[in-house]
RODO-2510 file (C-alpha; in nm, 4 decimals, decimal comma):
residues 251
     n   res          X          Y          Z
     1     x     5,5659     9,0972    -6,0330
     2     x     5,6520     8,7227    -5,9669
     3     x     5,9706     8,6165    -5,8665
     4     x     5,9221     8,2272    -5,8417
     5     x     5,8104     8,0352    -6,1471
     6     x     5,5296     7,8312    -5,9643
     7     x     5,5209     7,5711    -6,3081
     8     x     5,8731     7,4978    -6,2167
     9     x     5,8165     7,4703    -5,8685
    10     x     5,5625     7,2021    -5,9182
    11     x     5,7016     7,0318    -6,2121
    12     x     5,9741     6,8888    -5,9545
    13     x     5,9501     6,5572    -5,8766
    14     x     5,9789     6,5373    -5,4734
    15     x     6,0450     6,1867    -5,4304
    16     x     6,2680     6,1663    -5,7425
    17     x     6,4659     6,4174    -5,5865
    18     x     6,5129     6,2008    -5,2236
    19     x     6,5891     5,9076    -5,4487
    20     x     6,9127     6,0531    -5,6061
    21     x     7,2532     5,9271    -5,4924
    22     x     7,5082     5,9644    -5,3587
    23     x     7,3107     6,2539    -5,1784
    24     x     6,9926     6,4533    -5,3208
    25     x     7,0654     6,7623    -5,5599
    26     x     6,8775     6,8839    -5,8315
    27     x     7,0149     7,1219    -6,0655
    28     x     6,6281     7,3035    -6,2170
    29     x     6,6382     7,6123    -6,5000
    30     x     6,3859     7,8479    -6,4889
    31     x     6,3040     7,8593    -6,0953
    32     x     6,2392     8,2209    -6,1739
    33     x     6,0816     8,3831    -6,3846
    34     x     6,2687     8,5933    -6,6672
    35     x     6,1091     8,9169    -6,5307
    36     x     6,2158     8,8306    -6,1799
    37     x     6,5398     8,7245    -6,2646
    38     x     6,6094     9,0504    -6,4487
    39     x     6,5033     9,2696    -6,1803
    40     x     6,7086     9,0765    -5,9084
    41     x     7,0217     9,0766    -6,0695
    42     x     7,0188     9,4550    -6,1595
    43     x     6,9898     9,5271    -5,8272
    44     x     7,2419     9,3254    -5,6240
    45     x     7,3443     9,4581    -5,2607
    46     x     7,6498     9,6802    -5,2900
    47     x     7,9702     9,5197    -5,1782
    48     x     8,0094     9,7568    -4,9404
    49     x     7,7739     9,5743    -4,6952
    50     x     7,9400     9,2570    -4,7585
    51     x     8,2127     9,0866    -4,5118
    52     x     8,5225     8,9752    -4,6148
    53     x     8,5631     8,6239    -4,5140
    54     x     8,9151     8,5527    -4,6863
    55     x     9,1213     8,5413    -4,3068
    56     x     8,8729     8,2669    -4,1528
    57     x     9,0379     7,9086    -4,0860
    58     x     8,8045     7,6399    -4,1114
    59     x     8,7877     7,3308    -3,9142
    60     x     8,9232     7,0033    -3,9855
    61     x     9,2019     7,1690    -4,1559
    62     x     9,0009     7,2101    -4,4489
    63     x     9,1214     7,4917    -4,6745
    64     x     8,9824     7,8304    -4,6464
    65     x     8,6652     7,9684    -4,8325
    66     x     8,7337     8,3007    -4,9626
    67     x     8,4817     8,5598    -5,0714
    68     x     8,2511     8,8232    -4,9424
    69     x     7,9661     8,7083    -4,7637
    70     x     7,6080     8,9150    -4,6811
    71     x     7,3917     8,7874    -4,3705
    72     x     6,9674     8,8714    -4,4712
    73     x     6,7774     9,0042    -4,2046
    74     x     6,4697     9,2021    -4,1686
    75     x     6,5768     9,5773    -4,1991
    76     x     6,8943     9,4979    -4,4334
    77     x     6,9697     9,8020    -4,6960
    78     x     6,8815     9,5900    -5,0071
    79     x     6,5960     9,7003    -5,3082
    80     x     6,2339     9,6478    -5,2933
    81     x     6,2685     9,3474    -5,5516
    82     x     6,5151     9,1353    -5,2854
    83     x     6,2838     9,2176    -5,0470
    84     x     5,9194     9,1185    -5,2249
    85     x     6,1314     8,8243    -5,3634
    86     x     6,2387     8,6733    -4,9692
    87     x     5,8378     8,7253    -4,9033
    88     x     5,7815     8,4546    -5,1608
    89     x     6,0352     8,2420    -5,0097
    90     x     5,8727     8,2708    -4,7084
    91     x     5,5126     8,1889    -4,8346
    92     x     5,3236     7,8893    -4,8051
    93     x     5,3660     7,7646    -5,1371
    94     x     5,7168     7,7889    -5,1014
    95     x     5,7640     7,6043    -4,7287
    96     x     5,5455     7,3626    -4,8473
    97     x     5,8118     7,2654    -5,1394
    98     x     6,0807     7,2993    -4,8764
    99     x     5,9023     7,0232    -4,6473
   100     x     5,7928     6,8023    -4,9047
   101     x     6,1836     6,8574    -5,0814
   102     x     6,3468     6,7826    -4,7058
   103     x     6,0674     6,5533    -4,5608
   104     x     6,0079     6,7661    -4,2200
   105     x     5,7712     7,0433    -4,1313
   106     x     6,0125     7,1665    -3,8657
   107     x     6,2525     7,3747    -4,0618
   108     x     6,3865     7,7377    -4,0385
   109     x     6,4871     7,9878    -4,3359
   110     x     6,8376     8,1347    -4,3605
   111     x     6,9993     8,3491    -4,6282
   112     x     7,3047     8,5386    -4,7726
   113     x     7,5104     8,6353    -5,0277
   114     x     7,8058     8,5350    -5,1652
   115     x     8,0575     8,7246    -5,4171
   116     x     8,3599     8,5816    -5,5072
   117     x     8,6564     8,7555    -5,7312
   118     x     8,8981     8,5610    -5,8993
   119     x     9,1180     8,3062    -5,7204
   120     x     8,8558     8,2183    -5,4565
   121     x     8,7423     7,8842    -5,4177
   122     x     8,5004     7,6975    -5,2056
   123     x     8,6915     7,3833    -5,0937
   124     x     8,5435     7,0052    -5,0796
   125     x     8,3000     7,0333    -4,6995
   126     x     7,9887     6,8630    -4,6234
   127     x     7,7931     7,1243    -4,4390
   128     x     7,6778     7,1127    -4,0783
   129     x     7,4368     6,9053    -3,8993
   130     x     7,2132     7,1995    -3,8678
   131     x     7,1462     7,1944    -4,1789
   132     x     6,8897     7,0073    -4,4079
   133     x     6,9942     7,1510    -4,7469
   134     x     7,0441     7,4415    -4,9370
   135     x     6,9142     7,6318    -5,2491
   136     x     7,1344     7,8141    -5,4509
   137     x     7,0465     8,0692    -5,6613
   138     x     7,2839     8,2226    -5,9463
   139     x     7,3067     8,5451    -6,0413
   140     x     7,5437     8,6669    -6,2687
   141     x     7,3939     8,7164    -6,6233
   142     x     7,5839     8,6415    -6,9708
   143     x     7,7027     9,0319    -7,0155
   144     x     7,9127     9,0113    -6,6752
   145     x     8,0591     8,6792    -6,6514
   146     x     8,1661     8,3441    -6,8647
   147     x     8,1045     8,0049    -6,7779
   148     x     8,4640     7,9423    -6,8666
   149     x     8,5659     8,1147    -6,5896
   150     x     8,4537     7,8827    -6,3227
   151     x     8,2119     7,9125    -6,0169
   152     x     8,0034     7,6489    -6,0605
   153     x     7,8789     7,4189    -5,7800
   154     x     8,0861     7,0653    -5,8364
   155     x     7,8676     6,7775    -5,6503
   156     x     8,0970     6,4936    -5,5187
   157     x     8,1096     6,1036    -5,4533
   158     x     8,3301     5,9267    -5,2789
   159     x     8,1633     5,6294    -5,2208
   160     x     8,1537     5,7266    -4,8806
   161     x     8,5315     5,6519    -4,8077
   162     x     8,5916     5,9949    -4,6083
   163     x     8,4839     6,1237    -4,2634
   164     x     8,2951     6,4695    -4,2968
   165     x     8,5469     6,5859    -4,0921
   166     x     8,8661     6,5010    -4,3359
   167     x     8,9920     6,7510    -4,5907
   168     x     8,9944     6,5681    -4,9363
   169     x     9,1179     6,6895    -5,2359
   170     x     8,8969     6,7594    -5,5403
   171     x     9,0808     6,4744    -5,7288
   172     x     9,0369     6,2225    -5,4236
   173     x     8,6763     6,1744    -5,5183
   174     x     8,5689     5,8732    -5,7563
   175     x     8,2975     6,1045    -5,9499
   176     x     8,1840     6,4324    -5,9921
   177     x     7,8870     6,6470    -6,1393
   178     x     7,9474     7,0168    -6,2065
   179     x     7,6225     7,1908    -6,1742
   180     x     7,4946     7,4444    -6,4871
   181     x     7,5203     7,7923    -6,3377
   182     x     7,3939     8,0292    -6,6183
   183     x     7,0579     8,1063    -6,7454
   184     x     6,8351     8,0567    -6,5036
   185     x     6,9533     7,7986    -6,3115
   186     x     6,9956     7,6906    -5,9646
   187     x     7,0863     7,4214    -5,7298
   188     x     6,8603     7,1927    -5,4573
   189     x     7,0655     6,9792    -5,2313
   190     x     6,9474     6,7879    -4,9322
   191     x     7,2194     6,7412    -4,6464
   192     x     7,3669     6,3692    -4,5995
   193     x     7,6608     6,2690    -4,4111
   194     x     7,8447     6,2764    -4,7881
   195     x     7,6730     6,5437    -4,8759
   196     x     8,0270     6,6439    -5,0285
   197     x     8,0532     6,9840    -5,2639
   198     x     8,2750     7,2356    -5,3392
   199     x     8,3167     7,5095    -5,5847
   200     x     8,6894     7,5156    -5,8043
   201     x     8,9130     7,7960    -5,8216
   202     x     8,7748     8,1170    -6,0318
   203     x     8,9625     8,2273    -6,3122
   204     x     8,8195     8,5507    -6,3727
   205     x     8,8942     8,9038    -6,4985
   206     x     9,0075     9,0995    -6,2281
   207     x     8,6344     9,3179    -6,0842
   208     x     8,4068     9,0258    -6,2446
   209     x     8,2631     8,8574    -5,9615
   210     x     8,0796     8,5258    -5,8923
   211     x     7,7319     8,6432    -5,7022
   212     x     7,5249     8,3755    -5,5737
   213     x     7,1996     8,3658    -5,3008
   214     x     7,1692     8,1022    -5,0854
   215     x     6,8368     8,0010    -4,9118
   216     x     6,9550     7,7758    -4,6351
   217     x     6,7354     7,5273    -4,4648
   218     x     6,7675     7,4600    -4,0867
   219     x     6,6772     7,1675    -3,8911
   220     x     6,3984     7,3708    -3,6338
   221     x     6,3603     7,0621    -3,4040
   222     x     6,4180     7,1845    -3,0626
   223     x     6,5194     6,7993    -2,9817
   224     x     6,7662     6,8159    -3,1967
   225     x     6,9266     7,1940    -3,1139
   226     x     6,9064     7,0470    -2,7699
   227     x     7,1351     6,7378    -2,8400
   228     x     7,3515     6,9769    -3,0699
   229     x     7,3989     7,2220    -2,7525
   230     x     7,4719     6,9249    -2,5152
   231     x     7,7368     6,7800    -2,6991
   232     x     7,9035     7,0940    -2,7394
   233     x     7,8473     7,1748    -2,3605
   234     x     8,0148     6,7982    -2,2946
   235     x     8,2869     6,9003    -2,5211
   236     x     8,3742     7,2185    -2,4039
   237     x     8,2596     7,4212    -2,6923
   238     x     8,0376     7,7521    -2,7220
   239     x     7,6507     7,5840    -2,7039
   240     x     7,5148     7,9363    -2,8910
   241     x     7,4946     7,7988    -3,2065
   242     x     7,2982     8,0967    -3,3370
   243     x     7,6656     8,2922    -3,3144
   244     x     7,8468     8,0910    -3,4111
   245     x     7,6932     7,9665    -3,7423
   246     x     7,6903     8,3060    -3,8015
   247     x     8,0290     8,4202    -3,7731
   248     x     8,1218     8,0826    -3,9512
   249     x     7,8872     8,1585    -4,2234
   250     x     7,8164     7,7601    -4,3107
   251     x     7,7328     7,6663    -4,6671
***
């Protein structure tokens, strides 16, 4: 079985995507294929290997993001269609989009997953230097949850009047896009300095939850971990990024 729709992957206009302002995003349908799809979201990790991130502050004073989070690494518990799904992500075909997408060739893979009950929210961040972008995959089907109930990925401008490290409101920003979450669809973003997103609060029945998987691109250049460990060495803070990004679980 496939798992990525390789049409859609190459229908996707690289440079269009680079071009779009105020940061790049692309919101695609049909990044998998229906089989794929199907099999992934009937076998979603258990909660009970998730971690409750509900009690972390965040920097900046920005308000909390509350939900259960799941780190991927090799050995997890998880089904044999997660696991033949992350080796396409990590094939050629698939890097290759990611370079092209982020314009580098020097980029690690991350992942997790994120389930969120009613009431959580994801407030308005940009996401860490580390990062080059994200893709965001979807995965609640039409029989377990209602778009009407929230969870979708809002994309914001604000004419780049705020420092990343402020803590807007979502009604400070001049315009907004809220990203289609159902039916196949998913959500490309390339990191800028106001790269600003968020997700509202859910308004859910309580035991539906929002269950998203988030492939996580990494700036690999070792000159620029190198200036990102000096600067925290000049400032005084912990230079093992590795830890800390993920106890902080960035998205």
């Amino acid at each position: 079985m496939k798992y990525i729709d390789i049409d859609t992957l190459k229908s996707i206009d690289t440079a269009a995507f680079r071009a779009v302002r105020p940061f790049p995003w692309i919101n695609p349908q049909g990044f998998l294929t229906d089989e794929g799809l199907a099999e992934l979201t009937s076998n979603m990790p258990d909660i009970s290997l998730f971690e409750s991130t509900f009690g972390y502050v965040r920097k900046n004073n920005q308000a909390k993001h509350r939900r259960y989070t799941l780190e991927y690494d090799d050995g997890l518990d998880i089904s044999p269609a997660w696991e033949a799904f992350i080796a396409e992500l990590r094939s050629p075909e698939y890097r290759q989009f990611v370079n092209e997408m982020m314009g580098t060739k020097q980029i690690s893979l991350r992942m997790h997953w994120h389930y969120a009950p009613t009431g959580c929210d994801v407030s308005p961040h940009c996401d860490s230097q580390v990062k080059l972008g994200s893709h965001i995959f979807y995965m609640n089907t039409r029989d377990e949850w209602d778009s009407a109930w929230g969870g979708q990925t809002v994309i914001l401008d604000d004419q780049g009047r705020f420092p990343s490290d402020s803590a807007p409101a979502f009604d400070d920003f001049d315009q907004e896009w809220v990203a289609e979450t159902m039916d196949n669809h998913s959500v490309i973003f390339g990191r800028r300095g106001n790269s600003w997103h968020g997700v509202r609060t859910i308004n859910a029945p309580e035991g539906a939850m929002r269950k998203i998987f988030i492939l996580v691109y990494e700036d690999a250049r070792p000159l620029k971990l190198l200036r990102k460990r000096m600067k925290r060495l000049l400032t005084g803070k912990s230079t093992d990024i590795e830890a800390e990004r993920l106890r902080k679980n960035w998205v």
